[in-house]
C-alpha positions in Angstrom: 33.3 22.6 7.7 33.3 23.7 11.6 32.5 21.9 14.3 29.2 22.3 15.7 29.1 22.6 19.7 25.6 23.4 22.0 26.2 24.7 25.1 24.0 23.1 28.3 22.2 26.0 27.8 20.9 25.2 24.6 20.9 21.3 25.1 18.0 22.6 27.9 16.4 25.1 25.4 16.2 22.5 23.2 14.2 20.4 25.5 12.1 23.1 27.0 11.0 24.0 23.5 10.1 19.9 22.7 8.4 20.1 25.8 6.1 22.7 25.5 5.2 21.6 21.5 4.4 18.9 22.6 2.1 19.9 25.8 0.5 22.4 23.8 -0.1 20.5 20.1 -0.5 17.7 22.0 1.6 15.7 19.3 5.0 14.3 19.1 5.1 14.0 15.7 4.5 18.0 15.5 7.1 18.4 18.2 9.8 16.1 16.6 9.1 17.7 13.0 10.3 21.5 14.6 13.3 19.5 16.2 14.1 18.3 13.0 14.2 22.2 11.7 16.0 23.5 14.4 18.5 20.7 13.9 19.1 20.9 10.5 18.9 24.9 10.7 21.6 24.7 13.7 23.9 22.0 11.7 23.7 24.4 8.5 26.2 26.9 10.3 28.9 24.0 10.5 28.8 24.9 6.7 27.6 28.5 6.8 28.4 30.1 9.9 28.3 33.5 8.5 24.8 33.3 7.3 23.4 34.5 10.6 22.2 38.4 11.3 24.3 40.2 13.6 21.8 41.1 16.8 20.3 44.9 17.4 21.8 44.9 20.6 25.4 46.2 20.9 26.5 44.5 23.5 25.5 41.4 22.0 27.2 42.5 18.7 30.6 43.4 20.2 30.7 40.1 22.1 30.3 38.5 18.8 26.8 37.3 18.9 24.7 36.1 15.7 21.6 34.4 15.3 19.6 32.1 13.5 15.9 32.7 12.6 14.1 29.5 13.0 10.5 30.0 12.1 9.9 31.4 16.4 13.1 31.0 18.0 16.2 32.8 17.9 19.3 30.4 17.8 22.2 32.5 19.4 26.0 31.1 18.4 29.4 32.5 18.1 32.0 31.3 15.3 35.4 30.7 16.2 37.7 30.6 13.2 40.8 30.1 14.8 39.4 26.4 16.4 36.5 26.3 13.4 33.8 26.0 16.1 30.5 27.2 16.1 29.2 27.5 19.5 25.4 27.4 20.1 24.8 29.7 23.2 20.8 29.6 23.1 17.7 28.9 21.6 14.8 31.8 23.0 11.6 32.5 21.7 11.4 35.9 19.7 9.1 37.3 21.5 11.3 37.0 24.7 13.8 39.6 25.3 16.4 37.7 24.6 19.5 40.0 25.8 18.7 39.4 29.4 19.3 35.3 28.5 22.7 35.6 27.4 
């Protein structure tokens, strides 16, 4: 199993995202049950880390970039084996264009 680390990115993503479910469903239940996805989505990769798409971008790609799909947001990581970390760079919206976040 690897090690799961978010970077402060994320940890703000993260919040932003709880944030605006919750301004906009106006429900914290609704925005605590899509944390509880992307939490359980982003501790999967401890387990799977290669279950992630590789991104379009090639940049991205050749800096060793995959993502997660959860349900509207893209959960960016990178894997290292050598340490067995999996390193959570950023959670974006899909409909952002998410190579100018990372």
């Amino acid at each position: 199993m690897d090690k799961i680390v978010l970077s402060s990115d994320a940890y703000s993503d993260i919040n932003q995202i709880v944030v605006f479910i919750t301004l906009e469903s106006k429900s914290k239940e609704i925005a605590i049950s899509y944390l509880d996805k992307l939490e359980t989505a982003i501790l999967s990769l401890g387990m799977f880390p290669q279950r992630g798409s590789n991104p379009r971008y090639k940049i991205l790609k050749n800096q060793g970039f995959k993502f997660l799909i959860v349900e509207n947001h893209l959960v960016f990581y990178k894997i290292n084996e050598e340490k067995k970390l999996v390193i959570v760079y950023r959670i974006v919206h899909q409909k952002n264009s998410y190579h100018n976040f990372l």
